[in-house]
N, C-alpha and C positions, 0 to 999 in steps of 0.2 A: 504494500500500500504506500508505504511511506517512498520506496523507489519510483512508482507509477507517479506519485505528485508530484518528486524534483523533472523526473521526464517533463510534464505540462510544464511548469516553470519555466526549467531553460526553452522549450523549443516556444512559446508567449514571448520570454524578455526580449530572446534574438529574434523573430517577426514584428516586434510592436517597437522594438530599437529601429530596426528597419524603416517603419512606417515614419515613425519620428523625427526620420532624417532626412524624408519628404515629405514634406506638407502637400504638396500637390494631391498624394497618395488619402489626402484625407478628405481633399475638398474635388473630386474629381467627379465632373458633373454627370459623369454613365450612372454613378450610382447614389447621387444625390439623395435622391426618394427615399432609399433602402437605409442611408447614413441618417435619416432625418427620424424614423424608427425606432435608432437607438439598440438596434437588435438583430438581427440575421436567424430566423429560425431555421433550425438545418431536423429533416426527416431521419428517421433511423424504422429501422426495423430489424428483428432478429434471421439470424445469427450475427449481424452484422455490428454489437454495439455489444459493451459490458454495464452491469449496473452495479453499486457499490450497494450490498445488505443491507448496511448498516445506513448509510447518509441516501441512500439514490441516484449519487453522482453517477452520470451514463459518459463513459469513455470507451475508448477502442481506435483505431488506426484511422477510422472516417472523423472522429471528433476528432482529435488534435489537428488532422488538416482543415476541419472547421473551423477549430479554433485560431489557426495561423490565418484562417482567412479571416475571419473578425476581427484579428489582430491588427492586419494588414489595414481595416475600416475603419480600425476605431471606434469598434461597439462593442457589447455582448453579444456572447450566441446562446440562443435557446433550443436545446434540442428538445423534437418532438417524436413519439414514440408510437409507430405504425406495424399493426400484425404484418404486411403482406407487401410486397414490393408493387404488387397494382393496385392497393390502395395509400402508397406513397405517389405515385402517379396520379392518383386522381386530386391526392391533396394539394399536389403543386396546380392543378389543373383549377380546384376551385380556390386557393386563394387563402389554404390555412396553415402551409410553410412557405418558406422562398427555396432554397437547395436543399437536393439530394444528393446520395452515392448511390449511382447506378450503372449497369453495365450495358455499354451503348449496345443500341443492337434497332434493328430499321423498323420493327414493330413499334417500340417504346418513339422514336424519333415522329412519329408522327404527330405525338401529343406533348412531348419535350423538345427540349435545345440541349444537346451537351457539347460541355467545355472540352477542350483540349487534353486526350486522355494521361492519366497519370500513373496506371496499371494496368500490364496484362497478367494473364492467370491462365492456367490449363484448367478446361474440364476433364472430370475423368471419372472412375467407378470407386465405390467401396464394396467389397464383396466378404461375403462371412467365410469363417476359416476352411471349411468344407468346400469352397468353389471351384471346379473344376475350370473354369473361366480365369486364363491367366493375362490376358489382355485386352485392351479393349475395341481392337479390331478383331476378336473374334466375339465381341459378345451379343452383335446384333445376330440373332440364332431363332429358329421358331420356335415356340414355346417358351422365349424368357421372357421374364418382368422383370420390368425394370421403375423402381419408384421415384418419382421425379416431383417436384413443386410448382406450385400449376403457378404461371407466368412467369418462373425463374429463368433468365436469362441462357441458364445450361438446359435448362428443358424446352425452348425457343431454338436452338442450336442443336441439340439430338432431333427434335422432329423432322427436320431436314433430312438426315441422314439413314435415321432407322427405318429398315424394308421391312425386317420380318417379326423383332423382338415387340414388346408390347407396350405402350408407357403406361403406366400405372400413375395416375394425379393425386396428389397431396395437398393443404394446406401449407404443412411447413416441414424443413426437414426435420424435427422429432416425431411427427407423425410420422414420415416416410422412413425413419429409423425402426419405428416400430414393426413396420411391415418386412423388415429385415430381418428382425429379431427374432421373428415368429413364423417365419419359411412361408410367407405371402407372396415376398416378391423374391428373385433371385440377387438384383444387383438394385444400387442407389448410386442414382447420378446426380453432380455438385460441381462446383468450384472444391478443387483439389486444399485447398487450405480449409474448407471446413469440413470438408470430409477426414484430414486427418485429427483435427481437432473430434472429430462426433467419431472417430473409431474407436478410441481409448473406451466409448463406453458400449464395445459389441466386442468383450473378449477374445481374439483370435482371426477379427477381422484384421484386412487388411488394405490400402491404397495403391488400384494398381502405376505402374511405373508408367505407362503409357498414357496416354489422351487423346480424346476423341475430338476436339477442340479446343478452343480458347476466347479471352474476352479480353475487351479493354475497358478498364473503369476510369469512370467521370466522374463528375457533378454536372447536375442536370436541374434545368431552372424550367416555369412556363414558357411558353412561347407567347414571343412580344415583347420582350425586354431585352434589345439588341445589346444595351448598352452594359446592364450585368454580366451578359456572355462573354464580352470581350473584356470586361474587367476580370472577371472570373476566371478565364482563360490565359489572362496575364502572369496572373497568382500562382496558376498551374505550374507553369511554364516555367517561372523565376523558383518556386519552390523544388523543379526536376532538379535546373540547372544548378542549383546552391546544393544540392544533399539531401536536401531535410526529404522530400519522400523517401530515399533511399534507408536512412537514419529511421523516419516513420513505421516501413515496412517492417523493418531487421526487428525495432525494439516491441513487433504485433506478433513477432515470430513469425511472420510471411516472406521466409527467405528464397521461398523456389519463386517467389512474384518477383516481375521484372519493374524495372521502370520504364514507362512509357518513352517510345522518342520522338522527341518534338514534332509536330504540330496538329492536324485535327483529327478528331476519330473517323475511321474506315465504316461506315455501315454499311454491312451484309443484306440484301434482301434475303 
């Protein structure tokens, strides 16, 4: 606990020293409106965010780049806490956060903007210890299930692909964990970083080595606010080039994630 708080400290002092040393950065008119607030509400949803037991405090690898970006404005950030990654989309849509972290992809771009990506990541499988499925070019097969998260990004990206195996739809990945646990589905697809974080608790499982895809992660705002994207996009960009996403990742334990390289996200139809 007490390490996780000097983290936020330092990577705060060194963004908001930054800011400091340009005022321009405080009164820049793209994002007037949002500075005038006092606030930046950023979306979260699970797995994607930790919560402190004891106080509530919601941190994790998206919030500290929130926070560097609030830092960057010269406001607070308030984060707001959503079951479902398409009802983080709908709330930027109506108006009751301003950013998210989400992983670009051409379905979501219809109804968002995203900034200049900051992560890529492999999707890939978790399979129980029993799986004869050692990879995951052989795992689209007839007769598998496979459990997936209904609007998640890596389930947007296997529907593309999968001929024959089955997707099984979820809420969230501990329900689709569950259907693992209990010989429902054969395999569970994710983002490789949560997958290996949600194995530790399916003794024996494993992550396989391969992947069947990949993403790049943003922040993703309404559409109509030119002028946040390209601020937003800015922040991205200066936080690659300085470290701090690198430094970000490493200290979330997301060391197989890359950092993005510079400039806009690739979206897939």
């Amino acid at each position: 606990m007490k390490r996780s708080l000097r983290i936020s400290v330092v990577t705060l002092t060194l963004v908001a020293a930054a800011a400091a040393a340009d005022p321009q950065q405080m009164s820049d008119p793209r994002v007037a409106d949002l500075v005038r607030t006092g606030r930046i509400r950023v979306a979260v949803f699970p797995p994607q965010y930790t919560k402190n037991p004891t106080t509530g405090e919601i941190g994790g690898m998206q919030m500290d780049l929130a926070r560097a970006l609030a830092a960057r404005l010269g406001i607070a950030v308030l984060p707001i806490e959503y079951p479902t990654p398409a009802e983080v989309v709908e709330g930027l849509e109506a108006g009751t956060c301003d950013v998210a972290f989400l992983v670009v992809d051409a379905v979501r771009a219809v109804a968002v903007d995203f900034s200049a990506p900051f992560a890529v990541r492999d999707f890939t499988y978790l399979v129980p210890a029993d799986s004869s499925i050692r990879s995951a070019a052989t795992a689209d097969r007839r007769g598998v299930r496979i459990a997936v998260v209904r609007a998640h990004a890596s389930t947007f990206a296997l529907s593309h692909i999968v001929k024959q195996a089955e997707l099984v739809q979820t809420e969230s990945l501990d329900a689709a964990l569950d259907l693992l646990r209990t010989g429902q589905v054969h395999l569970l697809a994710s983002a490789r970083q949560d997958l290996v974080r949600y194995s530790t608790r399916l003794p024996g499982s494993r992550v396989l080595e391969d992947r069947y895809g990949s993403s790049q992660a943003a922040m993703a705002i309404a559409k109509g606010h030119p002028g946040w994207l390209a601020y937003i996009s800015e922040s991205v960009e200066e936080a690659k080039a300085s470290g701090l996403v690198r430094q970000i990742l490493d200290r979330a334990g997301q060391t197989d994630a890359q950092v993005a390289p510079p400039g806009n996200p690739k979206v897939s139809p």
